[in-house]
Every structure is written in C-alpha cells, then in structure tokens.
N, C-alpha and C positions, 0 to 999 in steps of 0.2 A: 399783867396789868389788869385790874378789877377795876370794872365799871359799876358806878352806882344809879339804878334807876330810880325816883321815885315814886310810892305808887297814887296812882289819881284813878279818878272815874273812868276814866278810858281806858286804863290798863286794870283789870281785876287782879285779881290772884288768881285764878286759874288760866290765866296766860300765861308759856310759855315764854319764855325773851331769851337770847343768844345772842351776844356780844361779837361784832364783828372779828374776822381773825385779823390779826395785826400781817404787816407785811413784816417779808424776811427780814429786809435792815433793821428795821423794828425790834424784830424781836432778836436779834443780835445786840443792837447796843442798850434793850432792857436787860438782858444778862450780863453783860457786861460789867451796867453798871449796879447789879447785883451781888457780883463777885471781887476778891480781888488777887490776883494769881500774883506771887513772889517768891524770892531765891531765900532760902533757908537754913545754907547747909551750917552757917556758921552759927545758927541758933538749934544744933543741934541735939543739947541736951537742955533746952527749956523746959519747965516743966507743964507747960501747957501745951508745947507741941508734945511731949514725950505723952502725955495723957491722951491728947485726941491720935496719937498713930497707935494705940494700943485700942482705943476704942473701934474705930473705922476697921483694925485686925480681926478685931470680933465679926467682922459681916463673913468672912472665909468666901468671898467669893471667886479667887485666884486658883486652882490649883496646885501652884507656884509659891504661896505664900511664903515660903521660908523666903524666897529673894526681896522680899519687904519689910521683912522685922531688920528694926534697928541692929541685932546684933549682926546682924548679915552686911549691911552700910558701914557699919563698923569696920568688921572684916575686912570689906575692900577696898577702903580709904587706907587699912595700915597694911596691905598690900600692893596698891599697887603699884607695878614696876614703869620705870621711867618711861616717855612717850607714848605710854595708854590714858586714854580718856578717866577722866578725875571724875569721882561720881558725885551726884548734886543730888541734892534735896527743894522740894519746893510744895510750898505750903499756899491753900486756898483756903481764901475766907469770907464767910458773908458779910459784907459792906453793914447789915443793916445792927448787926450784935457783934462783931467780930471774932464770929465764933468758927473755928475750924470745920470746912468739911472735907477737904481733901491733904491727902500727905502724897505724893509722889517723888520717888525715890528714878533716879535714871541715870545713864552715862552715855555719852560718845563711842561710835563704835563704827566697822564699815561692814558693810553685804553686799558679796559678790556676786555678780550674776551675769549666767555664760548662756548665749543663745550657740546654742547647736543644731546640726545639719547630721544626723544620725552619731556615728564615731565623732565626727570633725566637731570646732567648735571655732565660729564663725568670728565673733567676738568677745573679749571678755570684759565685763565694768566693773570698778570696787565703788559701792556708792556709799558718801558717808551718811548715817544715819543715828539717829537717838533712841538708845533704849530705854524701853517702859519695864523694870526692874517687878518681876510676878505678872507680866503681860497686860491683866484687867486695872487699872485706874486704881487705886487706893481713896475712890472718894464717897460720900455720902448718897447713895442710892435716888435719898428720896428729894432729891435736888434735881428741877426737870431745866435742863438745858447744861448741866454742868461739865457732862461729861462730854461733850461738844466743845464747850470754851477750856477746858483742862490742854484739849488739843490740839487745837488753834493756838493756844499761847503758847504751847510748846516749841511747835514750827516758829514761829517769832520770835522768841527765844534764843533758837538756836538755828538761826538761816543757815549758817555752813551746812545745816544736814538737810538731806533733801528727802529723809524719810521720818517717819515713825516705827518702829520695832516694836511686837508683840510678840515673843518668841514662840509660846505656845499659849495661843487665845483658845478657849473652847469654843469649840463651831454654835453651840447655843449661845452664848453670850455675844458673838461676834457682831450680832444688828445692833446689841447698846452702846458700840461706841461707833465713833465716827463726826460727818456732821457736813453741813453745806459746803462746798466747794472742795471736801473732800474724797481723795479716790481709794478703795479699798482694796488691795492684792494678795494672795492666797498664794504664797511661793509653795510650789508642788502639790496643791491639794491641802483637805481636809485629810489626816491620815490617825491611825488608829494608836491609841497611847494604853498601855498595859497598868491596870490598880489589881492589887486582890483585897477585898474590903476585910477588915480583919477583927476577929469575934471577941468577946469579951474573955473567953479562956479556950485556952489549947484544946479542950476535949473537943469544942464546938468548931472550931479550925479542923483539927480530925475530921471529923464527922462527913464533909463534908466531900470526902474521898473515900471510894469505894472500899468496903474490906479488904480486897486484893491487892489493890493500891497501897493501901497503907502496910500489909504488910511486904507490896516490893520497897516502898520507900524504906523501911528499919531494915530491911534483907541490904540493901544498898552499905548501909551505912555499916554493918557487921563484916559484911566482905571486905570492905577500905579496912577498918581495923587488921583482920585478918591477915591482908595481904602488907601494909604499911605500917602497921604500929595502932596504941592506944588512941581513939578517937577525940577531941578535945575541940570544944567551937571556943575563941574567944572575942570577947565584944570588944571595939578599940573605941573610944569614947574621950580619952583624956591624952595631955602632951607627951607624956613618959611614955603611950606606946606608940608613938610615931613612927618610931625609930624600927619596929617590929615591924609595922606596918609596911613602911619603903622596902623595906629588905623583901618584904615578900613580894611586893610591884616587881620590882628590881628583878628577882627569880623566875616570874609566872610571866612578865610581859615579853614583848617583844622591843627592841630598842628604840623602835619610833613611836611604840601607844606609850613606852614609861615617859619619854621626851616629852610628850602633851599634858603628862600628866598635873597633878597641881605638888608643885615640892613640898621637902620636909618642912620648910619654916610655913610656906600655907597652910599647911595639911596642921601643922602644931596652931597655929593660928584660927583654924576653924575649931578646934579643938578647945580654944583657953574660951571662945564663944560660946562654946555649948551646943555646938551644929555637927560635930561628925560624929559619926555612928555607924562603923565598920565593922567587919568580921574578919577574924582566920579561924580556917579550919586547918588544924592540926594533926598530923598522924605521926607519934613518935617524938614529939618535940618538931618537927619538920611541918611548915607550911604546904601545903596541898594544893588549898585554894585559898580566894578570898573574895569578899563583896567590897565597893569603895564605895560609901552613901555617906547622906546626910540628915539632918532632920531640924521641921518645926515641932511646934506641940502636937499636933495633929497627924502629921503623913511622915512616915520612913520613904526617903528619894533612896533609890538603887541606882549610881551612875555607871558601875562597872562592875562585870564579874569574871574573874581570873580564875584559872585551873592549872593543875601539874598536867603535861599532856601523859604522863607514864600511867594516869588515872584518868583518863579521862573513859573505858573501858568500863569504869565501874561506877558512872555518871556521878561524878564528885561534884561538878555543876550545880546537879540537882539537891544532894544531898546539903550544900553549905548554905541553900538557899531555904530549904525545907527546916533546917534546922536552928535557922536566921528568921525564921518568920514564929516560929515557937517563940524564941528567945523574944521578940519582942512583944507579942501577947502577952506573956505573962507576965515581963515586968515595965510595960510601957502604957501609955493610954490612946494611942494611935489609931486613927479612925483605917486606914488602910494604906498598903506599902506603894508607891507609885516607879512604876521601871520605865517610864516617857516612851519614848519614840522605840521599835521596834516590833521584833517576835520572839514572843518568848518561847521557852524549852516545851513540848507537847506536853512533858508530866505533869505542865500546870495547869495548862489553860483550862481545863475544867474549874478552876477557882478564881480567874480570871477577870473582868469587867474593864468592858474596852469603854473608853472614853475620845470623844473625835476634837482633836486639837490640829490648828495649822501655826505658821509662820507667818503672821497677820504685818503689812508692811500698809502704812496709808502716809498718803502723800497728798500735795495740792494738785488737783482736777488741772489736767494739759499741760504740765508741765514736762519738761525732759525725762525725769525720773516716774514719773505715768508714762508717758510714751515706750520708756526703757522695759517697765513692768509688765505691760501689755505683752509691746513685742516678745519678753519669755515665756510669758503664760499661754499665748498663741502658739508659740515654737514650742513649747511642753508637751500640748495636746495633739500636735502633728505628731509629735516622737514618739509617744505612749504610742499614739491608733498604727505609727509603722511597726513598733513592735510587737505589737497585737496580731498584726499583721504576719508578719514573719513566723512569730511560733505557732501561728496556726498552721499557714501554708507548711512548715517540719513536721507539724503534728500527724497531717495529710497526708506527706508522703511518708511517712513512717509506718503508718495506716496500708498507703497502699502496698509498698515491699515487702512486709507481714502478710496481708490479702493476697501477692502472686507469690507466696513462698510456697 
C-alpha cells in the first residue's frame, strides 16, 4: 500500500519520511486482494496458461523441475491408477492485469509417520497431505507476499489434508516459503543430495579425474568385455525399447524393488513424453547393468542403478555410470546429472557436488498435525544422540580389548 505525502514548508526534501507498517491482517487481505488463486486443471492447454508455465520454468529455481513441466502433469493424469490422488493444476493471478504469476501443479497423497522408542515403534500416523509437484512454488519471485498466499490457499483448498509436501525443498530456499500461522517440519533433517555438474565435452568431464583414475576406469571397462563379451552402452529414450528395458529390471532386481517399480505401460508412457532416459549396458548381447532415470531440458535424474551380481567384481556399477555420463555430455545439453538422496560409489565422489535438501512438511501453527511433527522430530533427535551413543560406547570397548590384548 503506497502512501502519498505531499510536500510543503515543513516537510523539505531532505527529510526522511517512513510510512507506518501495516498490521498483519492488513497486510493479508492487501494480498489477497491483490491475487487471485483458482483450479485450472481443465484449462489445461490454454494458451496463455501454457505460455506463462513455460515462462515461470525459465526461473529453474526447483531442482525437481522436471516434476512441473507440463509433459510430466500429463504423464500422470494418463496414469494414474484407480483410488490415487488425481493431480490438479492451479493458476494465480494478479487481480490488477490479469496476468499470470503462479502455475502450481500438486496431488493428494499420505505421509507416514512413526514415533519410536529405539527398535520399538510406539505409534504409527498416515497423514493425508498435498503435494507441491518440484517442491519450490512455480510462481513469480518478484511478487512480495505470494508465496505466502499460494499457501494458505492451498490448505483451504484442500482441508482433508492436514499438510503441505515439499519432497525435496533446498535447505537455501526453505525461509522463502512459508507464512504467518504457519508451522515448518524438516522430516529427518536437512540431508545431502548427490549432482555431478557436467562439462560442455567429454574431454573436460575427463580431466577432472586423476591420470590413474581414468585409466582404472577404461581398465574396468576392458576386463567386463574380456570376461563377459563385447562392451555395448545403450541409451533407452523411446517406447520400442521398453520392453528391453523391463526385461532387464526383471533380471538385475530383486522381486520386491522390480514390484515398486514404475510398469511397462508407465515407463512407455514417460517415454511418448520425452522424460525417460535410461541406459543398458550390454556384454554379449546380455544385459549387465542398468541405470533407470529421467530427464528435463536441464538435469539427467538417476532414480536407480541395477547390476549382474556375477559382475559385480569388476565394478560394472561404476563402469555403466561412467559411461552414462560421457553418453550425455556429448550429446545432450544438461547442466548436470542429479542422483537425490543417498551415497554414492567412492569412484565418484571426487566429481561430485552435494546439495542440502530435506522433506519440507508445513502445516497450520497448533494443530494436531504440528503437535504430530513436533512429537517425531523430538523422538528423531533422542534416537540419532542414543545411537550416537551406542557406537561410541562399541567403539570404546573395542579400543579397550585391542589395548589389553
């Protein structure tokens, strides 16, 4: 709200003036009525929404972005299976030109959460909650209050859920959302997420690993041939090789990870979008290994990597990964490959760039599902400092038995 003073004798120019601050309600229903937050999904291919969620894509500030491109909302509307949350689209707008500045994308979903007493596990909640589809807000930056009311309207929206979902917010971005009356929860921490940034050509990717290094990594990859047949990576990208692809899940997994996995007709499905982008590595005709990823314009996502265990000796792991990341330098334009949550294999991490992401849950301030949060995040940090505990006191006497031997 701009106040206008005018100037007279008693006020110069070289005074100073500062406009009182508004109070909270205040400044809640000036946003308000600054904004205006609606359901969109059936105005899905407009073309003024389709222009302003391509413009707002250009800020990349998600690390997740592939979960907010249209072809991905696409995707899992013609996916998904019966009694899963239907995904929505919702469009904000400035009241004063009606001009787009937010597009978020989300769906219904639940998160479980288990207070434990060391092994035991005291109780357990499914809470239903709303996911924010790439974590960070898909809106207009330079909009001060927006991303506050995006949020709030959210929860309004959709009372049945008693959270918000950020599945991987970056720990830096994490103070720009939120907002009055909201409470913010950090399920397990701020934890470390694996990128390797990746170079405009292969030599430069090289370069970047010691002479010795690089030539065990080519020694690696000679031995597999040697031992298994002719060496062969191939990139899986399109519907037709779907079918390659499961076969080798099918082969390399175990019966419960292939179970979780995403089926042939999704895996075909991400594929007619333009989003998968897998590997096998090949010895003999005979699958070995394989990586199961995805991709925007931007980042190659690595969600799984499978190996023959008969190879695994001659670090085929490394090798399908090593030769996966060549393959898309050279013919991709990929700012760098993202492996999320985890530790990766030692032969990388010197190329490595950890980025600190959590599992961002906000909710309304005193409510059961705050109380609920608290209470695990409390029960968390008892458990971590008893196990902290424990392997030290092992470490100790380990120490000491060594010491009287």
């Amino acid at each position: 709200m701009k106040v206008s003073v005018p100037h007279t004798k008693e006020m110069p120019e070289t005074t100073a003036w500062t406009a009182p601050e508004l109070p909270v309600t205040l400044r809640r229903t000036e946003t308000a009525q600054r904004f205006e937050f609606s359901p969109a999904t059936a105005d899905l291919e407009r073309s003024d929404v389709q222009a302003a969620w391509h413009r707002l894509l250009q800020a990349r500030r998600s690390p997740e972005k592939l979960y907010q491109l249209p072809a991905f909302f696409n995707y899992l509307q013609e996916t998904r299976e019966d009694g899963a949350g239907a995904c929505e689209l919702h469009v904000v707008r400035r009241r004063s030109d009606a001009r787009i500045v937010g597009i978020v994308p989300g769906r219904r979903m639940t998160q479980s959460v288990s207070v434990r007493l060391g092994p035991l596990t005291v109780f357990k909640r499914t809470v239903p909650v709303y996911q924010l589809l790439g974590s960070v807000p898909l809106i207009d930056a330079g909009e001060e209050g927006l991303s506050s009311f995006v949020l709030n309207n959210l929860l309004q929206s959709h009372p049945d859920c008693k959270a918000l979902l950020m599945q991987a917010m970056p720990e830096e971005l994490a103070r720009t959302v939120g907002g009055k009356g909201l409470s913010r929860h950090v399920l397990n921490g701020w934890q470390n997420c694996h990128t390797v940034p990746l170079p405009e050509d292969v030599e430069t990717y090289l370069q970047k690993f010691s002479s010795k290094k690089r030539y065990n990594l080519s020694r690696q990859v000679r031995l597999l041939a040697k031992e298994a047949g002719e060496v062969s990576l191939v990139r899986v990208e399109h519907a037709d090789q779907v079918a390659a692809l499961v076969d080798g899940m099918r082969a390399l997994m175990n019966a419960e990870d292939f179970s979780v996995q995403s089926s042939q007709v999704k895996l075909e499905n991400l594929a007619r979008h333009g989003l998968l982008h897998s590997y096998l590595l090949q010895c003999g005709g005979k699958t070995v290994a394989l990586v199961l990823g995805t991709h925007s314009d931007e980042v190659w996502h690595v969600h799984n990597i499978c190996c023959a265990q008969e190879y695994m000796h001659l670090s085929v792991g490394t090798s399908i990964i090593h030769l996966a990341l060549q393959d898309a330098i050279a013919h991709f334009d990929f700012t760098h490959a993202d492996f999320g949550y985890g530790t990766p294999n030692q032969e990388f991490r010197s190329t490595h760039v950890l980025q600190r992401r959590g599992k961002l849950l906000l909710c309304r301030r005193h409510g059961m599902a705050d109380l609920l949060f608290k209470l695990y995040s409390v029960q968390n940090r008892m458990n971590e400092a008893l196990i902290a505990r424990v392997k030290t006191a092992r470490k100790r006497l380990k120490e000491r038995r060594q010491a009287s031997k």
